[in-house]
C-alpha positions as CSV (number, residue, x, y, z in Angstrom):
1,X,0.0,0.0,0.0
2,X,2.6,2.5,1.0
3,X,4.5,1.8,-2.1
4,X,1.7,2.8,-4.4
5,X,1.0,5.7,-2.4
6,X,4.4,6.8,-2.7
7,X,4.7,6.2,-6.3
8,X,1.2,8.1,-7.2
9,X,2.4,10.8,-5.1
10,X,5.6,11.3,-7.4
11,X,3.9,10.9,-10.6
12,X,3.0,13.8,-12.2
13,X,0.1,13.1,-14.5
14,X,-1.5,11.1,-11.4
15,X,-0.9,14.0,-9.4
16,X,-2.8,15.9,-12.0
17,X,-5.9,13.4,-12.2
18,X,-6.1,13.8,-8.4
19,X,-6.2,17.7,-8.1
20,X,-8.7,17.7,-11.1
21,X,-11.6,15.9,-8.9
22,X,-10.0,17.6,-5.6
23,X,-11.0,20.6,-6.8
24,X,-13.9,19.4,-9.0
25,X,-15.7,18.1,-5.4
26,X,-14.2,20.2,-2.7
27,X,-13.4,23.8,-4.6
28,X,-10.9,25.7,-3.3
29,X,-9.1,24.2,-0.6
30,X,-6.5,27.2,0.5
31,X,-6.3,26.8,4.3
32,X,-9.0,28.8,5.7
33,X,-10.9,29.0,2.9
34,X,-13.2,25.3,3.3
35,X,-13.6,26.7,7.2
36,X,-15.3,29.8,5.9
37,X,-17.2,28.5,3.2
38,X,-18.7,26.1,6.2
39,X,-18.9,29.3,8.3
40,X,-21.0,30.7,5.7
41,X,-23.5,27.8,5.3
42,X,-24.1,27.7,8.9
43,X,-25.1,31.4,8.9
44,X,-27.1,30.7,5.8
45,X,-29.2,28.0,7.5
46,X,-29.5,30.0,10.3
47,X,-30.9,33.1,8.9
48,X,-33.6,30.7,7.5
49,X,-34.0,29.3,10.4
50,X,-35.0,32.9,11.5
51,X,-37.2,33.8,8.5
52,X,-39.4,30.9,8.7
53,X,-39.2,31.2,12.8
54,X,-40.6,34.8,12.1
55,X,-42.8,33.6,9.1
56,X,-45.0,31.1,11.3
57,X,-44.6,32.7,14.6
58,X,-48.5,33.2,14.8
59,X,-49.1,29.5,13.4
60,X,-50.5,26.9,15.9
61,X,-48.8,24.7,17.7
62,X,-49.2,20.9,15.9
63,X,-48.2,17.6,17.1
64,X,-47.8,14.5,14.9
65,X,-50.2,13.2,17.3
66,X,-52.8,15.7,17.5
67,X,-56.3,14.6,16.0
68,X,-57.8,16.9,13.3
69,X,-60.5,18.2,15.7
70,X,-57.6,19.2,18.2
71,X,-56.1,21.1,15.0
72,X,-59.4,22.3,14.6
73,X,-60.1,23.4,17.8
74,X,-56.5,25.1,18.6
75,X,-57.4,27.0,15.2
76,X,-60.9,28.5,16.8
77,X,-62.2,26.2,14.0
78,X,-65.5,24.3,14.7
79,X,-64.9,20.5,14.8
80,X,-66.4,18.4,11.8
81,X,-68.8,15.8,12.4
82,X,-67.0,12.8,11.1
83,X,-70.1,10.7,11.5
84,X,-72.2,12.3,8.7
């Protein structure tokens, strides 16, 4: 194993191949650079957190176990009669 390693990692046109999907999957990868492009993500997901926390900050509490007429009922809806 070590001797294949060591003979890709001296040959030039392997070296090549290798920076080609380096770059082709991870983009730049300058130190510092992949730590604020994950910085940036994170801040991202967050400030969408936020929107949609402020979005549906009104909306009713649901469960995944909460019947319809519960939904109904939170919403100041009257509860359909199922039975007719």
């Amino acid at each position: 194993m070590l001797a294949r390693v060591d003979e890709v990692a001296h040959d030039p046109e392997a070296l090549s191949r290798l920076q080609y999907w380096v770059t082709r999957y991870f983009g730049d990868t300058t130190p510092g650079v992949t730590t604020a492009r994950f910085h940036a993500a994170v801040d991202h997901l967050m400030a969408e957190w936020e929107r949609f926390a402020a979005l549906h900050a009104g909306d009713p509490d649901l469960d995944d176990h909460d019947t319809e007429g519960e939904r109904a009922e939170q919403a100041g809806e009257p509860e359909e009669d199922l039975a007719g």
